[in-house]
C-alpha positions in Angstrom: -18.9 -15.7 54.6 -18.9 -11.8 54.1 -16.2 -12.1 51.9 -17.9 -14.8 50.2 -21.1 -12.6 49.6 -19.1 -9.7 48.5 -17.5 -11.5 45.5 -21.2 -12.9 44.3 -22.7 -10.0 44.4 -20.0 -7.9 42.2 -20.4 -10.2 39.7 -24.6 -9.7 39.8 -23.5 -6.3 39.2 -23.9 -4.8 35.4 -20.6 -3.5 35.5 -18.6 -5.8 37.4 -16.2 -5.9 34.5 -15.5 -2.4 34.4 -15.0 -2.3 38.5 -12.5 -5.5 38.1 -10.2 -3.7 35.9 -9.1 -1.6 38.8 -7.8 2.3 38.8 -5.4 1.6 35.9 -7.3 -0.3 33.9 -10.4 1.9 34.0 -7.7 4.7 32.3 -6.6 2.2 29.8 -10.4 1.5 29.1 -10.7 5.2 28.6 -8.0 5.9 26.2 -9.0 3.0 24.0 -12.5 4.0 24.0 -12.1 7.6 23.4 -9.0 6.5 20.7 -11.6 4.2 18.5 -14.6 6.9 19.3 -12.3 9.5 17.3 -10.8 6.7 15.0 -14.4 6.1 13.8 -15.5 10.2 13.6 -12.1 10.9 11.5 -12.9 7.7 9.3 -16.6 9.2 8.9 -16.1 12.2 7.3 -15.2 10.8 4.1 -18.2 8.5 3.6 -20.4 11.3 5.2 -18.5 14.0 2.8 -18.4 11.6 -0.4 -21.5 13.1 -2.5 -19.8 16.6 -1.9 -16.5 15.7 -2.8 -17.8 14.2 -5.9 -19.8 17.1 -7.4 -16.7 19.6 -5.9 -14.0 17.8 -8.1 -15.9 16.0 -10.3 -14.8 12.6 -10.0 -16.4 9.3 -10.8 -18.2 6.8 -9.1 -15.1 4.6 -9.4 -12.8 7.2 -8.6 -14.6 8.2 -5.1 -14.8 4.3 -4.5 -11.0 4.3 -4.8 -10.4 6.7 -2.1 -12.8 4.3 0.1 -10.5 1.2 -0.8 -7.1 3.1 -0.5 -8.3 4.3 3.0 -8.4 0.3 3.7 -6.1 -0.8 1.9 -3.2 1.8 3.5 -4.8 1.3 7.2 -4.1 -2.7 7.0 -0.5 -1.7 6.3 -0.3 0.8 9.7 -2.4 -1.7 11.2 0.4 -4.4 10.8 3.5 -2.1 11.5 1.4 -0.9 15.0 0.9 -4.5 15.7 4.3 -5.0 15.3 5.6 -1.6 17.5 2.7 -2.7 20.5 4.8 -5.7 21.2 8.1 -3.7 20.9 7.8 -0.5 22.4 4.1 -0.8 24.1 0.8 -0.9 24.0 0.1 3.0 25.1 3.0 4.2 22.9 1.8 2.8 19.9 -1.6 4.2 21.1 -0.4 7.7 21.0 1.4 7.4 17.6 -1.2 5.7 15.8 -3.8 8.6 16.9 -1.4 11.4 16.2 -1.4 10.1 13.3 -4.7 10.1 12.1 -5.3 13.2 13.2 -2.8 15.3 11.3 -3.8 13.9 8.0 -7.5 13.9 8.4 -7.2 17.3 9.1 -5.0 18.5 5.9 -7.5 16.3 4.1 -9.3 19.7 4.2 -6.8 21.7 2.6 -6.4 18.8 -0.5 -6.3 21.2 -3.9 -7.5 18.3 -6.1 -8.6 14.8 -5.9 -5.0 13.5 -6.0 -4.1 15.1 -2.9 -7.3 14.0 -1.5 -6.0 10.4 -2.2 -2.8 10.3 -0.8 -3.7 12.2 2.4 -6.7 10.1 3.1 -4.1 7.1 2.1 -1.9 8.6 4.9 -4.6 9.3 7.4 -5.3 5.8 6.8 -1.8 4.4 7.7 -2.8 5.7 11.6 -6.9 4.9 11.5 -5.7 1.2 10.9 -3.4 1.3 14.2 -4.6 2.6 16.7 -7.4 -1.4 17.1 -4.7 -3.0 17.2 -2.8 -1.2 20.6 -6.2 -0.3 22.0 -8.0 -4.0 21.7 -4.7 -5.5 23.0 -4.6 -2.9 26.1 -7.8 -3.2 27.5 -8.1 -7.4 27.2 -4.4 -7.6 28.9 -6.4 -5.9 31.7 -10.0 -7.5 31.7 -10.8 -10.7 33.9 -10.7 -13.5 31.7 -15.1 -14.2 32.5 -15.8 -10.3 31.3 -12.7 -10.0 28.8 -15.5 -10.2 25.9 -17.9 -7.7 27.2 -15.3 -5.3 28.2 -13.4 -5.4 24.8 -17.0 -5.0 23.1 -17.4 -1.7 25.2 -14.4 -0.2 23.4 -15.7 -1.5 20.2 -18.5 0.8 20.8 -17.2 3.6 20.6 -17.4 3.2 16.9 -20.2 3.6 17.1 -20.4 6.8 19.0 -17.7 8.1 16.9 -19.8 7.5 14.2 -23.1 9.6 15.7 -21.2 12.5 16.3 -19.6 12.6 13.0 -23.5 12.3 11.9 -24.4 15.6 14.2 -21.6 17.5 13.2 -22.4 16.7 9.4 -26.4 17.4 9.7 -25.2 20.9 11.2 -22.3 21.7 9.1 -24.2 20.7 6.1 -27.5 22.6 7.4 -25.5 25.9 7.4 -22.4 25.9 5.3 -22.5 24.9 1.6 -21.2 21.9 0.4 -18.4 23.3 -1.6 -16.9 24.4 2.1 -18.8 21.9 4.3 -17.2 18.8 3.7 -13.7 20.4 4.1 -15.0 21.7 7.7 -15.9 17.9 8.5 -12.4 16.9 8.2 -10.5 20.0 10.2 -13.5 19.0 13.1 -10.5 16.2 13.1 -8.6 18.2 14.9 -10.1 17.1 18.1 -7.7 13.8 19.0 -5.0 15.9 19.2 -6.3 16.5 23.0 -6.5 12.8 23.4 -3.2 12.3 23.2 -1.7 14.7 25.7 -4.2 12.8 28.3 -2.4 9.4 27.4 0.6 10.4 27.7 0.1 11.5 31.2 -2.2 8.7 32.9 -2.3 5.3 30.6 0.0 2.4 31.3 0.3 -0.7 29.6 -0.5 -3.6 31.9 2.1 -4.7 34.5 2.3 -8.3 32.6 2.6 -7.3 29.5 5.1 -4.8 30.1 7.0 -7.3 32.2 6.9 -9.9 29.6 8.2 -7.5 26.9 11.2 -6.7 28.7 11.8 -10.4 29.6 11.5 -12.2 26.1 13.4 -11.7 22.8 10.4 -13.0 21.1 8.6 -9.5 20.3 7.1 -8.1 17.4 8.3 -10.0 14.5 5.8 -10.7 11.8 7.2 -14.3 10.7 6.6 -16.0 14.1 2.9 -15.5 13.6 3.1 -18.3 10.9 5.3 -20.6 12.4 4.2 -24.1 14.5 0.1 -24.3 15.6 0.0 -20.0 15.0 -0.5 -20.8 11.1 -3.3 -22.2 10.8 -4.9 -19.7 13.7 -3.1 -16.7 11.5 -4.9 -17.9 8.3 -8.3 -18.6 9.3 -8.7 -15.5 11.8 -7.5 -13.4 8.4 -10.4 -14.8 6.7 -12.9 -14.1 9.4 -12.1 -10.3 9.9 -11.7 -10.3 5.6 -15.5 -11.5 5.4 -16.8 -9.5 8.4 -15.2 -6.0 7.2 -15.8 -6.7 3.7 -19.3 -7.0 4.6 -19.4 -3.7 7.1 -16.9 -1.4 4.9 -19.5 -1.8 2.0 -22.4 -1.0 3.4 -20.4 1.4 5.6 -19.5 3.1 2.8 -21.8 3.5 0.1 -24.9 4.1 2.9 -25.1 8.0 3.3 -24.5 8.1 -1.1 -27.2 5.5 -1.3 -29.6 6.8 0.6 -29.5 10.2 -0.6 -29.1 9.3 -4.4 -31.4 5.9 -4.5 -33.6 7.0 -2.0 -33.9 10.8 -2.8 -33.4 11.4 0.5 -32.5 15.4 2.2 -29.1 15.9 3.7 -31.3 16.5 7.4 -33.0 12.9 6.8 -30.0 11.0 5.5 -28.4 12.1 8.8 -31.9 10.8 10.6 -31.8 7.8 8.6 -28.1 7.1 10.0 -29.2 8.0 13.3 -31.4 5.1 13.3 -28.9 3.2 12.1 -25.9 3.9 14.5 -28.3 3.4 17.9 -28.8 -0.4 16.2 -25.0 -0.2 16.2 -24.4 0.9 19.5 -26.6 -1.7 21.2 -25.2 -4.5 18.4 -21.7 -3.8 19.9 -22.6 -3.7 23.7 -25.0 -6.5 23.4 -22.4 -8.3 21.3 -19.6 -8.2 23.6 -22.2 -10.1 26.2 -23.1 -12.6 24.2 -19.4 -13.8 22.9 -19.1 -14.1 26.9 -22.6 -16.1 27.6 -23.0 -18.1 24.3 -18.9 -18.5 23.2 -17.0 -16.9 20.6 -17.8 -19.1 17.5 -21.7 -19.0 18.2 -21.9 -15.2 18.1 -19.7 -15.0 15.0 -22.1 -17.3 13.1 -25.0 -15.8 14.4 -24.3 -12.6 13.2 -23.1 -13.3 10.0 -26.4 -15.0 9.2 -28.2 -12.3 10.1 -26.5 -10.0 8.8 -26.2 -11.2 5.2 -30.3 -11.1 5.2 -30.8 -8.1 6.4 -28.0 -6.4 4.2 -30.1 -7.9 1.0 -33.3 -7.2 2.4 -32.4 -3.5 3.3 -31.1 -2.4 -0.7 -34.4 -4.7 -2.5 -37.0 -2.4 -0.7 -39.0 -0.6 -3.1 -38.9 3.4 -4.0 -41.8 4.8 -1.9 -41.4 2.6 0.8 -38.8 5.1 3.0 -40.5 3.9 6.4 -39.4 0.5 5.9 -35.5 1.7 5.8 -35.7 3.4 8.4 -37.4 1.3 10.4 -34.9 -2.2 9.1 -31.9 -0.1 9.7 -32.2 -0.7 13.4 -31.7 -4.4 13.5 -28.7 -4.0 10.4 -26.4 -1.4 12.5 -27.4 -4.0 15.7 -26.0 -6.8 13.6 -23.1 -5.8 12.1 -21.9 -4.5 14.6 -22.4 -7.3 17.1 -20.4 -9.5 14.9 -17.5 -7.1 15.9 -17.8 -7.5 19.4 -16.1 -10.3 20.1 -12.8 -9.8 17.8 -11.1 -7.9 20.5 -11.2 -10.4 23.0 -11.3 -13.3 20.6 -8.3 -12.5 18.7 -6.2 -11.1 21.9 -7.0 -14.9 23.3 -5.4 -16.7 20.1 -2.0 -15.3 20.5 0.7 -15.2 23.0 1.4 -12.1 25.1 5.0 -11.2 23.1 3.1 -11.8 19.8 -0.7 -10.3 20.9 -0.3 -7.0 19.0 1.3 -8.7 16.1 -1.2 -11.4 15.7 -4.2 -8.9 16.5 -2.7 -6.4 13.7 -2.1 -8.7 11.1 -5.7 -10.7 11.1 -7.4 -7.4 11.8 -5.9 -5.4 9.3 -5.5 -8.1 6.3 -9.2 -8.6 6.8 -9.2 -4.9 6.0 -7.3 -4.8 3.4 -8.9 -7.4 1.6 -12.7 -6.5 2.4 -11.8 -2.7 0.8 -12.2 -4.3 -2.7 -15.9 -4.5 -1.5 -16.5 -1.4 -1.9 -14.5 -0.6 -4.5 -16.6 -2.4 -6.6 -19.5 -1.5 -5.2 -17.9 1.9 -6.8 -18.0 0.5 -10.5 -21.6 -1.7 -9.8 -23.8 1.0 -8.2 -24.4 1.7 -4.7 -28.2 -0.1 -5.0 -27.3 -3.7 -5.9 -23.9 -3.0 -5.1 -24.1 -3.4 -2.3 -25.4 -6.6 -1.9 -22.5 -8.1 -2.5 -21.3 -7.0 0.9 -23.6 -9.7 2.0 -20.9 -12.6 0.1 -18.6 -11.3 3.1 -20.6 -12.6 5.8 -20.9 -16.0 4.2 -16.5 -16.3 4.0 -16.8 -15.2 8.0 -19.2 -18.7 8.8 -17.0 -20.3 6.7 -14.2 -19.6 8.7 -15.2 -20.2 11.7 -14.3 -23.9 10.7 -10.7 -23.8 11.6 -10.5 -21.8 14.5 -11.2 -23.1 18.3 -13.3 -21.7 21.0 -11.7 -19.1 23.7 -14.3 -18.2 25.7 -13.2 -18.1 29.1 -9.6 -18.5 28.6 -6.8 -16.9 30.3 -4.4 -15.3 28.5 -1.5 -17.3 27.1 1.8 -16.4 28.2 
């Protein structure tokens, strides 16, 4: 009977699911937060920077909207190869690399000469900001109870969006006492700061005992073709749809916001970052709130809610009047909450679709070609204007329901083998 009791009331608890992941997993959680926390505040200082980097080089509309796209374009490619290296050497290795990565270039993106440099650095940087999702997602949901696996993943999905309010701090600062000429070069050596990161994983992450079990048991690891082979094609195609219409949708908005709101809206450098501020709480909550949902409601249901909602909002939030500031700031709560509770459930969704030699893989490929394909988003948001531009955005969310069609629901489904 005690025993009994004691298992019902753990799961009354708020945070059964991080308590269920035992020592281990807890340290996995960790690493994968603080890995997409620091993914997200490298990624950041470009959009944040973009308005300088324009005036300092003097480069186009289009030309800054290419270095948005080439970011996205390059990080679908690391987020494929990482995909592939989590099922061959590990989860947590691929972890380390993929954040190493990022690092290093984001931080020589502040010594680029010229735009050209800018471009190929911030193509580099990209190559590691696109793998480090796909080892993290597939760590922390090998360890997670299958009942919490969707609030658990969502929790590291969060950290985006506490990535993304500290970038926002350190910009209002930086920006408040450093010119721009030199601030936005500062915002990208504050990139620096993963480096630490890394040394901690290296010391106390492990993959999960299954996993790395079943990768030294199989011969069928890592190998991009097997994802499109037998029932896996049809799952491969219509999950690369999905995260294509979800990301094409968030990477516009994503982008263009903190150029939009200081241009279109006239707004200061200290109230753009206020505006965000707003913005990334609705964020925070989306993704926490989201990751409960996808467990209470089902994978599909969330999905389709939240691509509903946010394609209004996303139109509603660029067609408010000049003069009427207090209504963007006050409907950029309920955007950041739904586009980013749309993202809650890919972790755990996606890790549930694919086998455990071909999770990274899988994860990595859908992920990441969603990626690549939603950075023409806002590359054209680039060449229409970041007003009405954006709106466009609002197409992706439409593809996502869309694609819902062909793919089955997980919730509550153990891990296949």
């Amino acid at each position: 009977m005690n025993a009994i009791a004691d298992t019902t009331t753990t799961k009354d608890r708020p945070f059964a699911w991080l308590r269920t992941l035992g020592p281990k997993g807890r340290r996995a959680f960790l690493g994968a937060f603080g890995g997409y926390g620091l993914d997200s505040f490298d990624y950041q200082t470009l959009p944040l920077g973009l308005a300088a980097i324009m005036a300092y080089f003097g480069i186009s509309s289009g030309q800054a909207g290419l270095l948005g796209t080439t970011t996205l374009v390059v990080s679908a490619i690391g987020g494929v190869g990482a995909g592939i290296l989590a099922d061959r050497i590990g989860r947590v290795r691929t972890l380390q690399l993929t954040i190493a990565m990022y690092t290093i270039f984001t931080v020589l993106c502040g010594f680029a000469p010229n735009f050209e440099t800018l471009l190929v650095f911030r193509a580099l940087q990209g190559l590691g900001f696109g793998g480090e999702w796909a080892a993290g997602a597939a760590l922390v949901a090998e360890y997670a109870q299958a009942r919490y696996r969707g609030r658990t993943v969502a929790f590291v999905q969060s950290a985006w969006a506490v990535g993304w309010g500290l970038s926002v701090v350190v910009y209002t600062v930086v920006y408040s006492i450093t010119g721009p000429d030199l601030a936005w070069r500062v915002m990208f050596w504050a990139g620096v700061i993963p480096a630490l990161l890394v040394l901690w994983l290296r010391r106390s992450v492990q993959d999960a005992p299954r996993a790395a079990e079943r990768r030294t048991t199989t011969r069928e690891r890592g190998a991009l073709l097997r994802i499109f082979r037998g029932d896996l094609t049809r799952t491969t195609l219509f999950a690369s749809l999905l995260a294509t219409g979800v990301q094409g949708g968030y990477y516009t908005l994503n982008t263009w916001l903190p150029a939009y709101l200081k241009n279109t809206r006239g707004l200061s450098v200290i109230n753009t970052g206020g505006y965000m501020a707003f913005l990334i709480c609705g964020a925070f909550v989306g993704y926490v709130c989201g990751g409960y949902l996808t467990d209470l409601l089902g994978r599909k249901k969330t999905f389709l809610l939240f691509s509903v909602l946010s394609a209004v909002l996303i139109v509603a939030y660029v067609q408010i009047p000049a003069g009427a500031n207090g209504l963007v700031l006050v409907l950029g709560f309920p955007l950041g909450f739904s586009m980013s509770a749309i993202f809650s459930g890919f972790g755990a969704f996606l890790a549930e679709l694919y086998p455990t030699a071909l999770r990274g893989t899988g994860q990595g490929f859908t992920y990441n070609f969603g990626r690549a394909v939603g950075a023409v988003f806002p590359g054209l948001v680039g060449f229409l204007g970041a007003g009405g531009g954006i709106v466009i955005g609002a197409a992706g969310y439409v593809l996502a329901a869309l694609a819902l069609l062909g793919l089955p629901e997980t919730r509550g489904r153990e891990l296949l083998a």
